[in-house]
N, C-alpha and C positions, 0 to 999 in steps of 0.2 A: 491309111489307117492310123499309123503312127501320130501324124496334124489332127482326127477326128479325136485320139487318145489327150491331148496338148489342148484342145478345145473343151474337153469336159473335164480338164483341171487331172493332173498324174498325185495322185497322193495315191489320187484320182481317192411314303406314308408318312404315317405320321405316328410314325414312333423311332427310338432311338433304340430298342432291343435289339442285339446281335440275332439275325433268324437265319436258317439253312437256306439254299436253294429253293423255289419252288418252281414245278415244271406243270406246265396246262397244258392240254393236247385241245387244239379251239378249232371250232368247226371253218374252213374258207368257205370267201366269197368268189365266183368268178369273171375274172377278168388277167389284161393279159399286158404286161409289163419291162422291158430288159430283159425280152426273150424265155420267158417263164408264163405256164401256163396252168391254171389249178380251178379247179369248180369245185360248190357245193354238193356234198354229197359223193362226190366224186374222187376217183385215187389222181395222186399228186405225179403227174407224170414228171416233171420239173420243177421245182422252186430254187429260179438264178437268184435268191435274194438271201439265199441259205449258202452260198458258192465260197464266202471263207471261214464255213465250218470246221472246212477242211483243212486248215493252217494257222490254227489256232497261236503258235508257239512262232512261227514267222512274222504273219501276222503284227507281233505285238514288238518284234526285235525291228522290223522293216519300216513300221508305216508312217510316215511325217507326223509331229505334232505338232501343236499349236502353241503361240506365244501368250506369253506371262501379260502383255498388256490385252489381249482380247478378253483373258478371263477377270482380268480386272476392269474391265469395262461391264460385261455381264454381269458381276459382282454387283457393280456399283450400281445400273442399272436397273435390277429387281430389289436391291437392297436386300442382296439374302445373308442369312446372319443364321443362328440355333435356333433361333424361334420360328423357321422358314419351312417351307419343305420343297423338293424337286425331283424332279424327273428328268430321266434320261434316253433317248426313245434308239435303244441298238448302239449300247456302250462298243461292241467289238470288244475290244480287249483293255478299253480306258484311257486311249489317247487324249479324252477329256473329260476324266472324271476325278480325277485325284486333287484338282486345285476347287473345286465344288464341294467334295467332301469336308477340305480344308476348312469353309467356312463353319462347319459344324453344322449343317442344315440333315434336315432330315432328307436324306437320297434313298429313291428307288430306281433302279433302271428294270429297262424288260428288255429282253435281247431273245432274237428267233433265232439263234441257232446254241445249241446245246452243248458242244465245245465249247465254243465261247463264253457262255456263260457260269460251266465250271471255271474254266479260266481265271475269268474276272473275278468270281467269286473268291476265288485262292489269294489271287491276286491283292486284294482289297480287304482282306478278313478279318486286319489287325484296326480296321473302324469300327466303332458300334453304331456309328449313323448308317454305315452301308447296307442295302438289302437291293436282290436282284431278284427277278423273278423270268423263268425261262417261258418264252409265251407271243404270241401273236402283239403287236400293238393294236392290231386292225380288228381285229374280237375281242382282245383283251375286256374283260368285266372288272373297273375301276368299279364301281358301287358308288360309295356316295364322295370316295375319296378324291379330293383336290390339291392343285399343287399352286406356289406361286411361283414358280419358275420348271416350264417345259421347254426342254433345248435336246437339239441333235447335231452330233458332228458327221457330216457327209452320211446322213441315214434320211433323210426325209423323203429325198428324188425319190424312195426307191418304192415309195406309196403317192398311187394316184392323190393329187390335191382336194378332189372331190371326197375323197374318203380322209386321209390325215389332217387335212387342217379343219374340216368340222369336227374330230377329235379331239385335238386341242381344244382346242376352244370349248368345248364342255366340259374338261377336267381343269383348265384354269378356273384359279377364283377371280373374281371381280379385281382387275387393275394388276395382274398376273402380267408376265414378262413368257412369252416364245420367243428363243434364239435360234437360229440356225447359224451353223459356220460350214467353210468348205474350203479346200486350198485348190488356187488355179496354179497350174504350172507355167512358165514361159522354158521349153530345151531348147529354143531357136537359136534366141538373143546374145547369149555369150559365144557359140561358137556354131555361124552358119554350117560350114563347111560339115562339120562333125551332126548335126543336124538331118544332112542330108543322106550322109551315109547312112545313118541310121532307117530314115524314110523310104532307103533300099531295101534295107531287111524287112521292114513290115512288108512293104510290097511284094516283094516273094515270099514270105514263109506266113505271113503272118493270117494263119487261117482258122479263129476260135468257134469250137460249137458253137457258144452261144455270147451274141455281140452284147456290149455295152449299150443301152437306145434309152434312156429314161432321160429324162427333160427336163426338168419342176421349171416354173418360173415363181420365183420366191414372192416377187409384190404382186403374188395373186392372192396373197392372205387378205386382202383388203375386201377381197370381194368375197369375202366368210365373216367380217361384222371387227374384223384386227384394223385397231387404228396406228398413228402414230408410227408410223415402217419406215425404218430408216436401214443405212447401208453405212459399214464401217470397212476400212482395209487396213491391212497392215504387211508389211514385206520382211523378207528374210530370202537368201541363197543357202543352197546345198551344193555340197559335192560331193563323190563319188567316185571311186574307183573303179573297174570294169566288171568286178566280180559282186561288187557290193550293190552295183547298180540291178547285173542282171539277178541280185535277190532281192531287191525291192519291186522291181517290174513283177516279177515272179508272184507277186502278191496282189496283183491288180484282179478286178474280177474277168474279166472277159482273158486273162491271160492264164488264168487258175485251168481253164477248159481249154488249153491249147493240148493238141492229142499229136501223137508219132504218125509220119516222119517228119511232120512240120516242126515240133517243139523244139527237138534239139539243134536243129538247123538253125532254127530263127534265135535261140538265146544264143549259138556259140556264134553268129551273125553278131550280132550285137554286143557280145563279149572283143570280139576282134577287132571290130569298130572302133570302140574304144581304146582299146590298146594302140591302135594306129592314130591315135591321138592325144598320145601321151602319159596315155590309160588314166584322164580324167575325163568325167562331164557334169556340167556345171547347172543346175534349176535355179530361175529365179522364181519365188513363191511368192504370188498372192493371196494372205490369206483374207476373205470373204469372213464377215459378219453382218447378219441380217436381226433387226430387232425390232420387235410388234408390240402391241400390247391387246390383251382383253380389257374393252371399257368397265 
């Protein structure tokens, strides 16, 4: 479980008026996702794509960001600048949104879970380009508004392709930029051994209601009418202490639903792991940029 975790990457308008929050309650559609299950018309028995609502303030202390040359490639890229406007499809908490705002572009983000998006909102308040709106992306009712740059950090997987990227693509205008980024982690690489102890602990404890399973393949934008789809990377290491680590795992989604007696087994597992090695562990980070265009 640990290797399955390492594989899907451990980070794992058009106006400039300051406006409040706005919160939509938007009808779903049914289908079934990353272990979350919801229909029309129907009560929400589960929504895992709602799961770090709940850790809004961790969340934002814990989560990897991204580096200074990706958004300056996006940047460069869509050529956004004040007279631009963008979207942001599930800020979370703004791991990538403060160097977007920078440009002075007109930003809206829409964020499904309602923590978070007071959050962000606090968060971001002292911009007048900023506006957030609390709300489905997947119903969300855009009207006639478009953006020239729609981009998500680690939020896309978490909508079927068949439904998100013809979304896109109707809120872009004509020669608009969609970015996606994501960070892949390597914990192997620097230290086998510590690695493996770790691989012990998930293998015994590590038992989440509901598993991490969402897939995207990002150059399936192609076959939604996105031309020009290219792939950028860039690298950076982290490290970690044994306590700081197990509060950033802590914040992972499939780890959020870890329930007693397994929870505190499997963090104080992995807390001692590392201490028996020196009480560091080491990530090399891949970060993933994907960039399209609408013709």
């Amino acid at each position: 479980m640990y290797r399955e975790a390492e594989r899907r990457g451990i980070d794992f308008f058009s106006t400039n008026a300051k406006l409040p929050i706005i919160y939509v309650n938007a009808t779903l559609k049914l289908y079934s996702c990353a272990g979350y299950l919801y229909g029309q018309g129907r009560e929400i028995t589960m929504d895992f794509r709602k799961v770090f609502d709940s850790v809004p303030e961790e969340f934002n202390k814990w989560r990897t960001r991204y580096c200074d040359e990706l958004f300056a490639d996006v940047i460069e890229y869509s050529k956004l600048d004040s007279g631009k406007t963008a979207l942001e499809i599930g800020p979370g908490t703004g791991q990538a949104t403060e160097p977007i705002l920078k440009t002075g572009c007109s930003y809206l983000a829409i964020e499904l879970g309602e923590n978070l998006a007071e959050y962000t909102k606090n968060k971001f308040s002292s911009y007048d380009n900023f506006q957030i709106v609390n709300a489905d992306f997947e119903t969300y009712d855009f009207g006639q508004h478009q953006f020239n740059l729609v981009y998500s950090a680690a939020t896309i997987q978490w909508i079927p392709e068949e439904i998100g990227f013809p979304r896109v693509y109707d809120i872009l205008k004509s020669n608009g930029t969609f970015a996606m980024m994501l960070t892949r982690t390597d914990c192997k690489s620097a230290d086998k051994a510590l690695y493996l102890k770790i691989q012990e602990v998930y293998d015994k404890y590590f038992y989440p209601e509901t598993k991490y399973t969402c897939n995207l393949k990002y150059s399936n934008v192609e076959n939604y009418g996105f031309t020009d789809f290219e792939r950028r990377h860039y690298h950076k290491t982290r490290e970690y202490n044994a306590d700081d680590y197990v509060s950033l795992i802590s914040t992972h989604a499939d780890h959020i639903t870890l329930q007693e007696p397994h929870k505190s087994k499997f963090y104080a597992g992995i807390r001692d792991a590392i201490l028996s090695f020196d009480n560091k562990i080491t990530l090399y980070d891949t970060i993933v940029l994907y960039l399209t265009r609408k013709p």
